[in-house]
N, C-alpha and C positions, 0 to 999 in steps of 0.2 A: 504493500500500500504506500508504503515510502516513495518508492520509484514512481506510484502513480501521479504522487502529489506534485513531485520535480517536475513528472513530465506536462502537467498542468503550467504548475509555475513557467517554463520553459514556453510554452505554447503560448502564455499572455504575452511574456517580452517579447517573443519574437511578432505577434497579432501586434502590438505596441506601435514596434518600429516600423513593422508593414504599411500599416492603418497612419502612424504620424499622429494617434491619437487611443482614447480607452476604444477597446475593441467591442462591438457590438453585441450584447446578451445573446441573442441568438446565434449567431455565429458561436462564440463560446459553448453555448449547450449543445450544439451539434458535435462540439470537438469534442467535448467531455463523453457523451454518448459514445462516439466514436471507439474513444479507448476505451470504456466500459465493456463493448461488445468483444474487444479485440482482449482483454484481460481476459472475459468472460469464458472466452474460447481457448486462450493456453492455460486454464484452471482445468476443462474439460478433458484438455487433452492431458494433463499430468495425471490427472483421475483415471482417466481409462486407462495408459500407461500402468499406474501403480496396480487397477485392479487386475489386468494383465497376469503382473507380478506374481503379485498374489495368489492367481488362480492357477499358474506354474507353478510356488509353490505348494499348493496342497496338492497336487496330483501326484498319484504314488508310484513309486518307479516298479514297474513287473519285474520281478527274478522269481527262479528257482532256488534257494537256500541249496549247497551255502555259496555266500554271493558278496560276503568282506571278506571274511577269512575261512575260507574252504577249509575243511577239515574231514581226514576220513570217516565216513556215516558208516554204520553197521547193516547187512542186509536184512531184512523182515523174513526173507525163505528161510523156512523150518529146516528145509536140506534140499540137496539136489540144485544150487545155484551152483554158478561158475565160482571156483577158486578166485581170492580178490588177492589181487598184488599188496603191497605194505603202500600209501600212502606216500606218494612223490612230493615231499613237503616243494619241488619247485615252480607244483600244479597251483599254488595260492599266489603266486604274481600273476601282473595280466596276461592276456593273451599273446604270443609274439610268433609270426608269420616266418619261416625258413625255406628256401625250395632246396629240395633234396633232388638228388638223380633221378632220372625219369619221371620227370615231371610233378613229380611228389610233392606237396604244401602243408608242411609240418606246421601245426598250427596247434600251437600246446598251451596251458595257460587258463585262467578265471577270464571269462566272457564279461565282459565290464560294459557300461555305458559307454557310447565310443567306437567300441572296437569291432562292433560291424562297417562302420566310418573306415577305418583303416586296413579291414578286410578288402573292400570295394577299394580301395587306393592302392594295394596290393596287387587284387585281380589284373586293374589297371594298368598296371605296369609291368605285370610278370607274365597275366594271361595267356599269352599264346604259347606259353610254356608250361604252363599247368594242365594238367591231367584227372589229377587226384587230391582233394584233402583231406589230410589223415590228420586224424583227430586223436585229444589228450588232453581232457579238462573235467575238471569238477563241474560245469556249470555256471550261474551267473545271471546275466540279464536277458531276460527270456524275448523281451522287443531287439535287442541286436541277434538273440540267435536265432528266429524267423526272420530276418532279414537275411543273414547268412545263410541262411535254408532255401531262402526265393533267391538269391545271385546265385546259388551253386544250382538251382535246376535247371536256371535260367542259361546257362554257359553248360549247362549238361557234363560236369563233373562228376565223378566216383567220389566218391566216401568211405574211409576206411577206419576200422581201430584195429591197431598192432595186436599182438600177443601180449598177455600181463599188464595192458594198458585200462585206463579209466577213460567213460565216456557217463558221463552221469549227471542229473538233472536236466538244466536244459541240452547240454550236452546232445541227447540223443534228438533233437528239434533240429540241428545244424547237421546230424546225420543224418537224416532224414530224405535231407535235401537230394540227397546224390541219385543221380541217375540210373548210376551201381551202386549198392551200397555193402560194403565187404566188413565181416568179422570174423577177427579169429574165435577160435574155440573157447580160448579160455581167456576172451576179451569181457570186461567189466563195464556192461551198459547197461544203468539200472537209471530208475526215474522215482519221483515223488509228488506231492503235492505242493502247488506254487502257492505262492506268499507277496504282498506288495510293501512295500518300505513306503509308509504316508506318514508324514506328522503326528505327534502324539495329541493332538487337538483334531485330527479330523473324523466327525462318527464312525461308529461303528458300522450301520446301516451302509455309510459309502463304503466302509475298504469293501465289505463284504460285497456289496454290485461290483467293484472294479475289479475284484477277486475274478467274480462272475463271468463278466465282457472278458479279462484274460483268457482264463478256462475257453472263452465260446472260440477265440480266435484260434488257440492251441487248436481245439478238436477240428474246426477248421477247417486251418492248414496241413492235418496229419492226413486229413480226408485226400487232400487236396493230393497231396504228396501219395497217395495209394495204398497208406499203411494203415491196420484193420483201428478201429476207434479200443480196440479191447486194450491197446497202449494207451493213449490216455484215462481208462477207464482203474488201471492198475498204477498212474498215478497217484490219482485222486483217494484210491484206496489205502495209499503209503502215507502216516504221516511224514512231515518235513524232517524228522532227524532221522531217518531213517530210509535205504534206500531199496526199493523192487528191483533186482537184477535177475534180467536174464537167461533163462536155460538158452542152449544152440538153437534147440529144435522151435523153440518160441518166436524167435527172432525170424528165423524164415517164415514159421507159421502164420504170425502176426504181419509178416510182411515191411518189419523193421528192417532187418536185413535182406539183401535178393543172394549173398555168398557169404558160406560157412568153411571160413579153411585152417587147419591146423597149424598152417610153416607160413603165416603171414608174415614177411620182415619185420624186424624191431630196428626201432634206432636208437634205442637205451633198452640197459636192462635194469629190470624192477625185481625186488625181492616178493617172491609166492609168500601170502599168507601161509599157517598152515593150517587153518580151517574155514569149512564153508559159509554160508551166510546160515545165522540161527535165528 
């Protein structure tokens, strides 16, 4: 309001010296007006701005747990799940893009905000040299890993996880995606039930719809992708600390996987649990 009064003030001297005299009342209330309307209107727009903001802020970001700090989950199978490697403590950084020999796109790492962004920046410049992306991650943000899922059909890619390797939560959303999609035997690709990171001020009612609309997109896009809904179905069934992995024969059945082979390459080796999921 300061600035408006100056710029009033400022408007008479200069009317003053134009005029050679006191400036006419009318003319002054048109000025005043003037600015009144033109305030009026950068109040409005800082408002819609801020509530912009705001409305960013409370929107909760979709992941898969775990999605700060990955950590190995235990599986719900009573028996008969694949062998789980020991837990790659270098699976809790983000995600980071490598191309390997024949075309291979080592792509290991927590799926983070982002790093669908730098996946597509990847394609971009590696693309006509990729083939395949193999996969190694705990999971993460479930909106970059259906992104990852639609550029990898889109570019008609394979999809792979190593032997002894982790593909888990949204993990198997970005597997998904492949045109092929290859597991080894005693690959660990197991899923759970999603969770959204909102404000601890936003109702309950909402997380629970944005929970909802998640879920609808997931099932979806699995559709979408030709893989049977009974995989999301056995998310939803797992809770979040805890993870469904599984059998060989599931993975083809379900239609998660299209190849099941035992001598799939590794590019690290991971330590075998020595027991199965309970």
């Amino acid at each position: 309001m300061a600035d408006l009064g100056a710029m009033i003030v400022k408007a008479r001297e200069w009317l003053r010296h134009a005029l050679g005299s006191a400036p006419d009342d009318l003319v002054l209330r048109s000025l005043f007006a003037t600015m009144l309307v033109v305030t009026a209107g950068l109040l409005a727009v800082d408002f819609l701005d801020l509530n912009a903001a705001s409305a960013d802020a409370r929107t909760p970001t979709p992941s898969l747990p775990p999605a700060e700090k990955p950590t190995p989950l235990p599986a719900i199978r009573q028996a008969g799940g694949p062998p789980l490697p020991h837990f790659d403590t270098k699976l809790r950084a983000t995600m980071t893009f490598d191309l390997d020999a024949g075309g291979r796109l080592m792509a290991t790492g927590t799926i983070v905000p982002g790093t669908a962004r730098v996946f597509a920046a990847e394609i971009e410049k590696r693309g006509s040299y990729v083939t395949t992306i193999v996969l190694a991650s705990p999971g993460g943000s479930v909106a970059d890993a259906l992104a990852m899922g639609h550029l990898i059909r889109e570019k008609k890619f394979a999809t792979e996880v190593e032997a002894e390797h982790y593909c888990a939560s949204s993990c198997p959303l970005v597997f998904a995606g492949g045109a092929v999609r290859r597991a080894a035997e005693n690959a660990a690709i197991g899923v759970h039930q999603i969770s959204a990171t909102a404000p601890a001020t936003m109702p309950a009612a909402e997380g629970m719809q944005d929970a909802q609309m998640i879920s609808a997109l997931c099932q979806r896009y699995l559709r979408d992708m030709g893989v049977d809904p009974e995989v999301w179905i056995r998310a939803m069934e797992t809770p979040s600390e805890r993870l469904f992995y599984f059998r060989s024969n599931e993975l083809l059945d379900l239609k998660l996987a299209t190849e099941i082979g035992g001598k799939l390459p590794r590019t690290a080796t991971l330590a075998i649990g020595t027991g199965r999921g309970q």
